[in-house]
MDAnalysis code that builds the backbone (N, CA, C; Angstrom):
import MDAnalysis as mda
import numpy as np

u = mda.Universe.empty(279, n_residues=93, atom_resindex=np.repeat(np.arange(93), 3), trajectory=True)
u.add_TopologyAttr("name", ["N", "CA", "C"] * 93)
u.add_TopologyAttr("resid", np.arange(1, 94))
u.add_TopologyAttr("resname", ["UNK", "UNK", "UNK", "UNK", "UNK", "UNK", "UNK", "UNK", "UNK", "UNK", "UNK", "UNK", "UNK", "UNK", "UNK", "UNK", "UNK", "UNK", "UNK", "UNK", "UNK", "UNK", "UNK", "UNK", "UNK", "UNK", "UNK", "UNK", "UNK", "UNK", "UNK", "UNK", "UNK", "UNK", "UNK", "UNK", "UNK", "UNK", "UNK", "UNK", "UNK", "UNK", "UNK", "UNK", "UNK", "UNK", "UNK", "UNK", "UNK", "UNK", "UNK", "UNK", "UNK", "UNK", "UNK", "UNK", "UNK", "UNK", "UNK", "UNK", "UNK", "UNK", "UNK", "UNK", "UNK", "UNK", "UNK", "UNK", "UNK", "UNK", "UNK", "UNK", "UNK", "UNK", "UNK", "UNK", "UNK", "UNK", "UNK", "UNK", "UNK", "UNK", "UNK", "UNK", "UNK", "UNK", "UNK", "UNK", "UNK", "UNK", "UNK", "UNK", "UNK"])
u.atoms.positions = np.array([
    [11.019, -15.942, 20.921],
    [10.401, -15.204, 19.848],
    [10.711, -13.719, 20.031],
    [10.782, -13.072, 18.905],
    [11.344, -11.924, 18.807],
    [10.486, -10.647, 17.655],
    [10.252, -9.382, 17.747],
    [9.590, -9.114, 16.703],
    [10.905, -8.715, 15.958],
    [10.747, -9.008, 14.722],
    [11.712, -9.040, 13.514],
    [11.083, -8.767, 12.433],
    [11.936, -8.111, 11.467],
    [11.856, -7.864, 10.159],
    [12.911, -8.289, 8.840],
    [12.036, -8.450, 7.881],
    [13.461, -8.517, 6.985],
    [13.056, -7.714, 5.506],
    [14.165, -7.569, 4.619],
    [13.635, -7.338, 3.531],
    [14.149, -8.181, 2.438],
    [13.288, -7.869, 1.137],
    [13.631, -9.248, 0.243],
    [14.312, -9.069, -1.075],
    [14.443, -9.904, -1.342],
    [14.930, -9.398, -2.629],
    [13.889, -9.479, -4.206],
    [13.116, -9.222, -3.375],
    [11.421, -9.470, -4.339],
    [10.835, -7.986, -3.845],
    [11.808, -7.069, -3.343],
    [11.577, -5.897, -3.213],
    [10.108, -5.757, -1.857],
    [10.191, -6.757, -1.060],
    [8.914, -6.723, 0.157],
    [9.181, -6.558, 1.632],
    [8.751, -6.229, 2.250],
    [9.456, -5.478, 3.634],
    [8.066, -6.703, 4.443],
    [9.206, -7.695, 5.575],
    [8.305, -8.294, 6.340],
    [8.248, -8.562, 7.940],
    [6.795, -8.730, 8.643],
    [8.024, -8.511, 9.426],
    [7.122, -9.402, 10.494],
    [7.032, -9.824, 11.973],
    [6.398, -11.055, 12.976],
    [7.302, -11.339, 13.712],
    [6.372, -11.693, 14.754],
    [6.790, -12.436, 16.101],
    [7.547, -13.725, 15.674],
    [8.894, -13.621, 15.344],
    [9.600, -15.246, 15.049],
    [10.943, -15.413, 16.132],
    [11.758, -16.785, 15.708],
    [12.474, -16.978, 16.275],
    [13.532, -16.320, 15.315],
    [13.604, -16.814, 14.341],
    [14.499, -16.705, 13.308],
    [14.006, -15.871, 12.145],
    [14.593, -14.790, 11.415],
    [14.565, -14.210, 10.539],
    [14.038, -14.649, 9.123],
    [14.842, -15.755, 8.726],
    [14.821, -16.388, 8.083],
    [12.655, -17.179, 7.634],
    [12.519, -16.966, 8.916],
    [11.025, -17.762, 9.164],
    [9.775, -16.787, 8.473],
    [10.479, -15.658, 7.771],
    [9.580, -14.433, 7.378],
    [9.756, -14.640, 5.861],
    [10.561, -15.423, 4.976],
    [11.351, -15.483, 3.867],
    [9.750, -16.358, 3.184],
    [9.606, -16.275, 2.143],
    [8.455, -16.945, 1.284],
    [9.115, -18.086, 0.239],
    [9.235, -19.154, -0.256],
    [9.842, -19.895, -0.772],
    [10.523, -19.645, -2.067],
    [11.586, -19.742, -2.191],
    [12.226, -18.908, -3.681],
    [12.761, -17.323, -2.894],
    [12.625, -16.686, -2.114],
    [13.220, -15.490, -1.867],
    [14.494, -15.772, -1.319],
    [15.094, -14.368, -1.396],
    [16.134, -14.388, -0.643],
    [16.119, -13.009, -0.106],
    [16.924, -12.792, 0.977],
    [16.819, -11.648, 2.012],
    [18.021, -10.774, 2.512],
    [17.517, -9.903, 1.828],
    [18.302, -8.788, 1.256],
    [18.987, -7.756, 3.101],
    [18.799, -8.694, 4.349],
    [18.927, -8.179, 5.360],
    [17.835, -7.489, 6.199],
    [17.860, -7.609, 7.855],
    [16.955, -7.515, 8.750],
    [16.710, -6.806, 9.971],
    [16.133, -6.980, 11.014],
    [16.199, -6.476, 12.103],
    [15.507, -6.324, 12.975],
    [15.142, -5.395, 13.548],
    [14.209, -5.836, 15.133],
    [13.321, -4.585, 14.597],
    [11.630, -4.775, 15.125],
    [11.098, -3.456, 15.285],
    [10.183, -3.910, 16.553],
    [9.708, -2.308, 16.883],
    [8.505, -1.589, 17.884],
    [7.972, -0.877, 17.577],
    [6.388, -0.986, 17.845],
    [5.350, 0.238, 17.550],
    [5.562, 1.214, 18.469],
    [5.791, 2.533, 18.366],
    [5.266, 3.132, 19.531],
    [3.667, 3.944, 18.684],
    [2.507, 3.400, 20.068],
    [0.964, 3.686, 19.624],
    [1.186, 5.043, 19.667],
    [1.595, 5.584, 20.579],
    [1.153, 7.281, 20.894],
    [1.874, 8.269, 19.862],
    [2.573, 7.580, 19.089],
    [3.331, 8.573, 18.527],
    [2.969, 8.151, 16.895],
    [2.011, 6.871, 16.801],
    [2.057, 6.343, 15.294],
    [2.943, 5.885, 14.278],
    [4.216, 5.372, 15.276],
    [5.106, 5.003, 14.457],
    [5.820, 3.661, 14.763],
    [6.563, 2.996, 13.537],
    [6.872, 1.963, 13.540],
    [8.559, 2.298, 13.720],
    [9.273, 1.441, 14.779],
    [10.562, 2.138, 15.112],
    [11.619, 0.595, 14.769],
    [12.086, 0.699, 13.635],
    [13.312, -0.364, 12.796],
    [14.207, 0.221, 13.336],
    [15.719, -0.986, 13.953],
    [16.799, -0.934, 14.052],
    [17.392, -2.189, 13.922],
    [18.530, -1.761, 14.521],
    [19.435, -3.065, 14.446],
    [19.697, -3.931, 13.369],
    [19.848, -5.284, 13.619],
    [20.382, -5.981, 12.211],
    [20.132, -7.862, 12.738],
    [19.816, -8.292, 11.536],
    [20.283, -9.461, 11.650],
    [20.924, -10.371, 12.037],
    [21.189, -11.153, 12.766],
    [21.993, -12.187, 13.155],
    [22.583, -12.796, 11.652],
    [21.629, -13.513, 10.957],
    [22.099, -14.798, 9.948],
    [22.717, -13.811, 8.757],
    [21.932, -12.180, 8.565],
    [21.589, -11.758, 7.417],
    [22.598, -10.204, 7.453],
    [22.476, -10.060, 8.241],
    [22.806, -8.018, 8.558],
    [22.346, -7.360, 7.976],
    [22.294, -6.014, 8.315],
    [21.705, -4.922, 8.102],
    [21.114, -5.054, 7.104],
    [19.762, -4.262, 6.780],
    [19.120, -4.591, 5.275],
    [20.017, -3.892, 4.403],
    [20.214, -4.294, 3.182],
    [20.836, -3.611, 2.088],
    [19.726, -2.529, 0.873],
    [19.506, -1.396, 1.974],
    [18.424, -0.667, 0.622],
    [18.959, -0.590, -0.466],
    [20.295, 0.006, -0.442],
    [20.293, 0.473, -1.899],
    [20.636, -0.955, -3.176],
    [19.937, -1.924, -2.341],
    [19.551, -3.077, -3.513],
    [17.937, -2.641, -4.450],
    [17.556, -2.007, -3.493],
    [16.027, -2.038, -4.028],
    [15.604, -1.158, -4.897],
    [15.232, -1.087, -5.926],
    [14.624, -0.419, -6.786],
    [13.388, 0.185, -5.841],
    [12.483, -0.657, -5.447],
    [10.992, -0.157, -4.442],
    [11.247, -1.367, -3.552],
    [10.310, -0.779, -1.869],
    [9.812, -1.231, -1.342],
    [8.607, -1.637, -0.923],
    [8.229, -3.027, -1.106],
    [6.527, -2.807, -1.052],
    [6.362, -3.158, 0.959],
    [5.605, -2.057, 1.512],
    [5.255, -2.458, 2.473],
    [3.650, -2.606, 2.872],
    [3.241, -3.879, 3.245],
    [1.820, -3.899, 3.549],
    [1.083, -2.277, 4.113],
    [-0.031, -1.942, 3.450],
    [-1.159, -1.004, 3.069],
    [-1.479, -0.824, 4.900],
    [-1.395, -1.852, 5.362],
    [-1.872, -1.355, 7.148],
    [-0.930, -0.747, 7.788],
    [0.615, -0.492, 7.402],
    [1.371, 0.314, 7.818],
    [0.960, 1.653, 7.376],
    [0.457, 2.006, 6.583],
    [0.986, 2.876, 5.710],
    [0.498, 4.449, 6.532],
    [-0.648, 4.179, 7.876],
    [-1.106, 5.511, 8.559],
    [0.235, 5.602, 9.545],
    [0.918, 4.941, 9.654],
    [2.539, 4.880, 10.468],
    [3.399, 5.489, 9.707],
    [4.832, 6.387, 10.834],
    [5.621, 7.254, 10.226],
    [6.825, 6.294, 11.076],
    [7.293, 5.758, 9.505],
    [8.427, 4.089, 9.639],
    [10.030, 4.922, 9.867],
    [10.454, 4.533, 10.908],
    [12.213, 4.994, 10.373],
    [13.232, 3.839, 10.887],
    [14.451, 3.953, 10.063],
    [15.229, 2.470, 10.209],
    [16.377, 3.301, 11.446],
    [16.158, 3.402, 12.536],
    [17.857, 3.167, 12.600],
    [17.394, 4.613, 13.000],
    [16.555, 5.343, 13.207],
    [15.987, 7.016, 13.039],
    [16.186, 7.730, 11.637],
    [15.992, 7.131, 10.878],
    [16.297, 7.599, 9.550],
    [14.582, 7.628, 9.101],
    [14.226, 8.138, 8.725],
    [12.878, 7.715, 7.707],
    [12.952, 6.750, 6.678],
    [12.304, 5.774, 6.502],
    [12.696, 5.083, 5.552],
    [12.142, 5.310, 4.121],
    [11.748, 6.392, 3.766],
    [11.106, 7.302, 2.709],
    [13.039, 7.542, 1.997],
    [13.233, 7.983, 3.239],
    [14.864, 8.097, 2.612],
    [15.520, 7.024, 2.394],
    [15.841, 5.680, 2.673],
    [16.411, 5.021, 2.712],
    [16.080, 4.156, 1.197],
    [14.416, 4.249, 0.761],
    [14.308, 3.365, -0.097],
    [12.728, 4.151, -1.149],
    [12.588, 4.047, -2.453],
    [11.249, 4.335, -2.728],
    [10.272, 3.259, -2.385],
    [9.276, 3.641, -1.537],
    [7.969, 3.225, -0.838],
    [6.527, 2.966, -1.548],
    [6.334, 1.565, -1.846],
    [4.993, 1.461, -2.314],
    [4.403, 0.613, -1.280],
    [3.112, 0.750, -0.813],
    [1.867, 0.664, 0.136],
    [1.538, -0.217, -0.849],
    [0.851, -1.578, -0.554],
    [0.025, -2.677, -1.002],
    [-0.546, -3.491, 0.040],
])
């Protein structure tokens, strides 16, 4: 098990302790590419890199918005050290 993320093509950013990427996907989606993350607590941030095995790299500039769950949202997210404010427009739900 691995912490992983992916994003969708239902415009949703997801992410859990899985084996496989794929295991984050909701029925009918498809996945727009993925990757590994870490919290760091002391600093309040959520730290995205890397890529997919099945899927590669997420493809932002598919997305019109990103919805990322509302409990991230006191976290300062970056993909890769990028902010992901830049990478994609950000909606909290």
């Amino acid at each position: 098990m691995a912490q992983k993320f992916i994003v969708t093509n239902t415009g949703h950013f997801r992410f859990g302790n899985v084996n496989l990427h794929r295991q984050l996907l909701l029925p009918g989606e498809d996945c727009l590419g993925g990757g590994f993350y870490e919290f760091d607590y002391a600093g309040a941030r959520m730290l995205l890199y890397g890529k997919s095995y099945d899927f590669g790299r997420p493809a932002w500039s598919l997305l019109s918005t990103l919805t990322i769950p509302a409990a991230l949202s006191s976290l300062s997210i970056t993909y890769d050290d990028i902010p992901i404010q830049d990478l994609a427009d950000i909606r909290f739900a």
